[in-house]
N, C-alpha and C positions, 0 to 999 in steps of 0.2 A: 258370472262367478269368475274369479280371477283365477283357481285352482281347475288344471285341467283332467277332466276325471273321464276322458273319451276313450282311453285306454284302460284302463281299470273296470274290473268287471262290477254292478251295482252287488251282484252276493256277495264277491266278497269283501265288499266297503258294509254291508249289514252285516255280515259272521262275525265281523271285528269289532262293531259297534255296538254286536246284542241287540238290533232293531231288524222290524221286518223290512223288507226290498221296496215294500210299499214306503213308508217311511222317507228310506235313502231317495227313492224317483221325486217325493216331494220337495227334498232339500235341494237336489240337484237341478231342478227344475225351477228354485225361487219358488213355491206354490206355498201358501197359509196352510195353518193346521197341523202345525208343526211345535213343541213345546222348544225355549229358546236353548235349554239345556239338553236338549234331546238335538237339536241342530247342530251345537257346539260340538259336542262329541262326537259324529258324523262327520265334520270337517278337520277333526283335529285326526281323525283313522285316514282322512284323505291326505290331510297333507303329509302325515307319514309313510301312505304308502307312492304319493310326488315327489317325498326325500326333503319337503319343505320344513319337517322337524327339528332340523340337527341334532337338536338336545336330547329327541325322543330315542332310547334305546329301545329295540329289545332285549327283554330278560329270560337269559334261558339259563335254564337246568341241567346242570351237567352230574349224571351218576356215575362212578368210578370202580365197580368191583375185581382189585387183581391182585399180584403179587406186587411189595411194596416198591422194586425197582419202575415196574412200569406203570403205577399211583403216578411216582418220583416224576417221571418222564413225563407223562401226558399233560401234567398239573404245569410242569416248567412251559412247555409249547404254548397250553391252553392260555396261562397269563401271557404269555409273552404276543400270541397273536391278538389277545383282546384291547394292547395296548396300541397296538398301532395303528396310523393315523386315521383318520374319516372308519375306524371302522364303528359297526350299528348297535353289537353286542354286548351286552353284561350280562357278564356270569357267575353263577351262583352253583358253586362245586362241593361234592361230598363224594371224599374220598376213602374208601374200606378195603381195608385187607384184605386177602381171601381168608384167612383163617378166624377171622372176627364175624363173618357175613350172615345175615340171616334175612331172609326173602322179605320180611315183614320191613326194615327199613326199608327197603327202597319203593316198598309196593305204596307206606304212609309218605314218604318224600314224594310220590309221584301223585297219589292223590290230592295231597293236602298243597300243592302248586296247581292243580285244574285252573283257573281263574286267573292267578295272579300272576302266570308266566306267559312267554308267547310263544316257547318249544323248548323242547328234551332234547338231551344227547347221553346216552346210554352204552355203558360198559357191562355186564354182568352175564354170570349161568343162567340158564333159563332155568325157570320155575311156573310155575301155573298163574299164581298171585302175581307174578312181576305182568306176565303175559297180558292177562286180565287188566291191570292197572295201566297198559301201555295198551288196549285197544280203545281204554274209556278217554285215554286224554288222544286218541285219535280224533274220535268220534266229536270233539273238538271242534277238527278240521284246523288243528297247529301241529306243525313239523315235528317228525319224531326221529332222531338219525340215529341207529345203532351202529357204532362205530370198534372196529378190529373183530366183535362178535356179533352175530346176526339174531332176530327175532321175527322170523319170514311169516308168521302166522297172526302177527300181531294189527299187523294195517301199519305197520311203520311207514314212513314218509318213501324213508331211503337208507341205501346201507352202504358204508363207508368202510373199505378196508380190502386186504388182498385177497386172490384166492385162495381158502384155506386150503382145502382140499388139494390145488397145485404146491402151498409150501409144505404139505405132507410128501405127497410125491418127487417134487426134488429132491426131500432129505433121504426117501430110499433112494433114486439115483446114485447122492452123493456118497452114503456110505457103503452101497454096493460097489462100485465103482473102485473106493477106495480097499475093499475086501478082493477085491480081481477074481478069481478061482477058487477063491475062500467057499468050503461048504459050515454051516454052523447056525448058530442061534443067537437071535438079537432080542434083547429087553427094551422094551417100553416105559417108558415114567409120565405118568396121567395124574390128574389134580381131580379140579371139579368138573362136574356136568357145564361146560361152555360151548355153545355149539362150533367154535370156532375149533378146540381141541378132537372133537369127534369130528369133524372134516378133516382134521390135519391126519386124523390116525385112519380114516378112510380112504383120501389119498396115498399114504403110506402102503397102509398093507395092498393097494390094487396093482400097484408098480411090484411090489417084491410078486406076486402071487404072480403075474402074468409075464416077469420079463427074467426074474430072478429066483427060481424054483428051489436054490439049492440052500436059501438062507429063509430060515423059518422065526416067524415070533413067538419064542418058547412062554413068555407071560410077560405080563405086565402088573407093573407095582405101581402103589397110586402116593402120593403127598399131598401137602396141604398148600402147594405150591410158595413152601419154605425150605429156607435150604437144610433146615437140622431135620426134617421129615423125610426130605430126597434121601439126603446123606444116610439115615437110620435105615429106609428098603433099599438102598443100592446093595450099603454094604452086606446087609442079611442075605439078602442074592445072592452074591460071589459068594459070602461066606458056604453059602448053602448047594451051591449049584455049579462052580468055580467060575471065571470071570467068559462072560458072553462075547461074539467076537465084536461088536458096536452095540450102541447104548442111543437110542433116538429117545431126548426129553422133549415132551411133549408140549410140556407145561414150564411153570417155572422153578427158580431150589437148581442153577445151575454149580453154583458153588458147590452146593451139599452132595450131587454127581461127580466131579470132577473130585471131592479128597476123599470120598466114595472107593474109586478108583485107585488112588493114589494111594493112600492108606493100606490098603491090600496089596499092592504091589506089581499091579497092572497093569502104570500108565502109558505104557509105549505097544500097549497089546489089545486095546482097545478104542475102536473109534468112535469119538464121542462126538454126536452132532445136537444142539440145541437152536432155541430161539428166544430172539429180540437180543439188539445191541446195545448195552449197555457198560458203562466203567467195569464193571466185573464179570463182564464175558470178554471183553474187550484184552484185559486183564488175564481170562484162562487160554485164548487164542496165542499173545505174545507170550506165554510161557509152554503152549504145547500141549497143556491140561485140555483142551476143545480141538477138534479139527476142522467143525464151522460152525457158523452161528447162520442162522437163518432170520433175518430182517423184513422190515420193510417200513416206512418213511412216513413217522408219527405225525413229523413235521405240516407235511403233507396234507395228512390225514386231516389233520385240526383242520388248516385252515380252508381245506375244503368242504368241514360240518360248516365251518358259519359259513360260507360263501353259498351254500346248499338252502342254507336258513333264509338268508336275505333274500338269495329266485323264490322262494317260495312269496313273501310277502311283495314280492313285484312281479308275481303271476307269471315267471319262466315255469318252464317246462322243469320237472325235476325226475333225474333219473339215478338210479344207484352209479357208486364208483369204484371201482376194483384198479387198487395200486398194485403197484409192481412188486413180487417176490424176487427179494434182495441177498445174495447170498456174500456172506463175509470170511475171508480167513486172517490170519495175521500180517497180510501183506498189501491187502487193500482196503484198510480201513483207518490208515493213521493219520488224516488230517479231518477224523470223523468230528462231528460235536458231540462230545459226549458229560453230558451235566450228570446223569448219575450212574 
């Protein structure tokens, strides 16, 4: 045979071909009793996994559930990495709000691709049904990358993205820090059920609790990670309770915090730390409305899911990846890319 398959494992030249391992040893081996379209297709999973395809993409599915700034975001990366050169990938993306979402799309999107794709890459809350629907297209035995949010119980591939838990804990640092001697109470602003926002608020409160006694989390108010829902419980807070001495948003709606703030008459008495960098945080930093944004490197992120995709179907080793927690203020982020 002119295609060298000594390196390649025969299972998974069968998993991809839908034929028993019996099968594949006959093709490979030149041996009769072989149907010729049953051959074909064995050789054409070979040669794409020799890279002798070109044309042969994989097609993966990309689910998206967040606020529409970082939809904006992931969406511009995601075309942008799937365009360049010799890469393998095509993608087929579905983008949802958080306030539009309901478990049921993503649970029929993930079923009704079993077959017709060759791996996932996953944004969203955890739900039971997404759960479920992400261990059946494991079971597969095709890549499944949860990326920025985790789903550790699912059988996922691999998990892309920082440590939550650590950009919780930086942001109490940062705003105690910035409190010095300050004793007082700080508000929370949480969204949905994403495992990534209850690591960030785990992180958080274990740093104030162990290092910082004197600053307590009086409550937390929830949004639909929009800004006119941030903005609606900020301002009810102060109105109700008068202004907290920092404000850690968890989630997203950093706009709707910031004139929250302002709007009451606040703004130089409050420090306000959020997360992800985008145009209109970028925006509340150079005007003093933010004290920091809490990042980290979408960019990254992407084109380490496909890069994670492709070891996989050439039998590397694949292991999770934790990007760096990236802290921003108005002085070190101005020659950022910032598309939305």
């Amino acid at each position: 045979m002119k295609n060298n398959w000594k390196n390649i494992s025969i299972k998974k030249i069968a998993e991809l071909a839908k034929v028993g391992t019996a099968t594949v040893d006959r093709v490979l081996h030149n041996r009769e009793g072989v149907k010729e379209k049953t051959k074909n297709k064995i050789l054409s999973v070979l040669n794409d996994l020799n890279g002798l395809n070109n044309n042969s993409k994989k097609k993966i599915v990309l689910c998206c559930e967040s606020g529409q700034s970082y939809n904006n975001t992931l969406k511009y990366h995601v075309e942008k990495t799937s365009k360049k050169k010799n890469n393998n990938i095509a993608i087929e993306s579905h983008y949802i709000p958080a306030k539009e979402f309901k478990p049921s799309i993503f649970e029929k999107i993930i079923l009704d691709s079993y077959h017709e794709s060759d791996g996932l890459i996953i944004v969203s809350q955890e739900d039971t049904k997404i759960e479920r629907a992400l261990q059946k297209y494991c079971n597969l035995k095709k890549p499944v990358i949860t990326l920025t949010t985790d789903f550790p119980s699912s059988g996922r591939t691999a998990y892309v993205g920082c440590e939550q838990s650590a950009a919780g804990a930086t942001a109490a640092n940062l705003i105690s820090n910035s409190l010095t001697q300050k004793k007082g109470q700080i508000l929370m602003v949480m969204s949905m059920p994403y495992r990534c926002q209850q690591e960030r608020e785990l992180g958080f409160k274990k740093v104030l609790r162990s290092h910082f006694p004197k600053i307590v989390i009086k409550e937390s108010v929830y949004s639909l990670d929009t800004s006119e829902e941030s903005y609606k419980h900020v301002k009810r807070y102060i109105r109700d309770n008068g202004p907290p001495l920092g404000i850690y948003n968890i989630s997203g709606g950093n706009i709707g915090v910031a004139e929250a703030i302002k709007d009451t008459g606040f703004q130089n008495e409050v420090v306000f730390i959020g997360h992800e960098l985008n145009k209109n945080s970028k925006k509340l930093l150079d005007s003093d409305e933010m004290s920091y944004v809490i990042g980290h490197d979408v960019k990254l992120e992407v084109e380490k899911s496909f890069s994670l995709i492709n070891d996989f179907y050439n039998d590397k080793p694949i292991k999770s990846f934790k990007s760096s927690v990236l802290i921003y203020t108005k002085y070190n982020c101005l020659d950022y890319e910032l598309i939305f």
